[in-house]
C-alpha positions as CSV (number, residue, x, y, z in Angstrom):
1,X,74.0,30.2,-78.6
2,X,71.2,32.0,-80.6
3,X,70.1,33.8,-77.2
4,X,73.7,35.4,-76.4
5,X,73.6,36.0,-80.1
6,X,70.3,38.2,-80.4
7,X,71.4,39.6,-77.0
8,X,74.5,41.0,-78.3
9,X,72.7,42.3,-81.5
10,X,69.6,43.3,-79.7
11,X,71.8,45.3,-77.7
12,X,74.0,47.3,-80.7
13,X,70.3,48.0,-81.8
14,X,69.8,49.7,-78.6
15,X,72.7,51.4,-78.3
16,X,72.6,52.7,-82.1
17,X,68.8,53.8,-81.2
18,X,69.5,55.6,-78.0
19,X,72.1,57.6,-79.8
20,X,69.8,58.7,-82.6
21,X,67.9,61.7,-81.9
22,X,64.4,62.1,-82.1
23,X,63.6,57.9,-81.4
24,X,60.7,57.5,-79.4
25,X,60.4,54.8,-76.8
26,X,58.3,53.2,-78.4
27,X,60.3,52.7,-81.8
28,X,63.6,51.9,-79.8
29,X,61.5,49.3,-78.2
30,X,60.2,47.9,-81.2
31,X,63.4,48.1,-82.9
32,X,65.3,46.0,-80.1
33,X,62.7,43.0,-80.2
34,X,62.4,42.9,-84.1
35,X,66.8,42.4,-84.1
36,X,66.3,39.8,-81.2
37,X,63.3,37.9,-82.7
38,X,64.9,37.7,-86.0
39,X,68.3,37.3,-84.8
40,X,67.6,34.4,-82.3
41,X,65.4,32.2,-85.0
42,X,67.7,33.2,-88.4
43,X,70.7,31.8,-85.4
44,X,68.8,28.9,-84.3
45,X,67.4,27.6,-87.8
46,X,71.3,28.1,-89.0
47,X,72.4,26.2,-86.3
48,X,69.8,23.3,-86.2
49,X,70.7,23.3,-90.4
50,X,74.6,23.0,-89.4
51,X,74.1,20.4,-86.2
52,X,72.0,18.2,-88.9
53,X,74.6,18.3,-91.7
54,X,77.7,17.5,-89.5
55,X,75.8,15.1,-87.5
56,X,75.3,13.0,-90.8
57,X,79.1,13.7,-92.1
58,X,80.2,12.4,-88.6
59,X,78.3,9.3,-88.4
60,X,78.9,8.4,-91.5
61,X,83.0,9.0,-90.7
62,X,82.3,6.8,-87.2
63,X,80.6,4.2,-89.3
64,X,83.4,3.6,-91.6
65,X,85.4,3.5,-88.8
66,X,83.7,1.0,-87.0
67,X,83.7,-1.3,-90.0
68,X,87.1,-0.9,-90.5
69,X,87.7,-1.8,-87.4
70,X,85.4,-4.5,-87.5
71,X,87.5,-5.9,-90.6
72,X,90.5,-5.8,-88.8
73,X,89.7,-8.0,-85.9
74,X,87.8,-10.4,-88.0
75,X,91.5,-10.7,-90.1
76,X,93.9,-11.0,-86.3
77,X,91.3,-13.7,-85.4
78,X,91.7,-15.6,-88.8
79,X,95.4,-15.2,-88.4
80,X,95.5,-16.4,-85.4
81,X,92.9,-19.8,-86.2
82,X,94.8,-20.1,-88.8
83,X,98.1,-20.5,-87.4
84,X,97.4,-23.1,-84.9
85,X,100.5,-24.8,-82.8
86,X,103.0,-26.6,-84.8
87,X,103.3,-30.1,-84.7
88,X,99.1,-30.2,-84.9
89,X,99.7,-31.0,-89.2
90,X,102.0,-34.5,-88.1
């Protein structure tokens, strides 16, 4: 994601440079690696930061969810020793 991202902005950067007049080679050139470089780790530390806080609000949503899960088999199979066959009390 943080590649196709610096691409796209590494390319306006071009584009806007190639339509100024008087920029060098040199400068364009310079100018389109700063925006990728800093576009591609400002999108990759964002994303990493993002992935990290989801992923903890996530398991923590599947862990509740396993435990209530959990809890509802343990009561169906206390219902169901609990209810034995009638005639079993006589």
């Amino acid at each position: 994601m943080g590649l196709a991202i610096a691409f796209l902005v590494a390319a306006v950067v071009l584009a806007v440079s190639l339509l100024l007049a008087g920029v060098e080679g040199f400068e364009v050139i310079f100018r389109v690696g700063v925006a990728f470089t800093v576009t591609y780790v400002v999108t990759f530390v964002s994303f990493g930061f993002i992935q990290r806080t989801a992923g903890g609000e996530l398991s923590a949503q599947e862990e509740r969810r396993l435990a209530e899960e959990a809890a509802a088999r343990r009561r169906v199979e206390e219902e169901e020793s609990g209810t034995g066959s009638p005639g079993e009390d006589e």
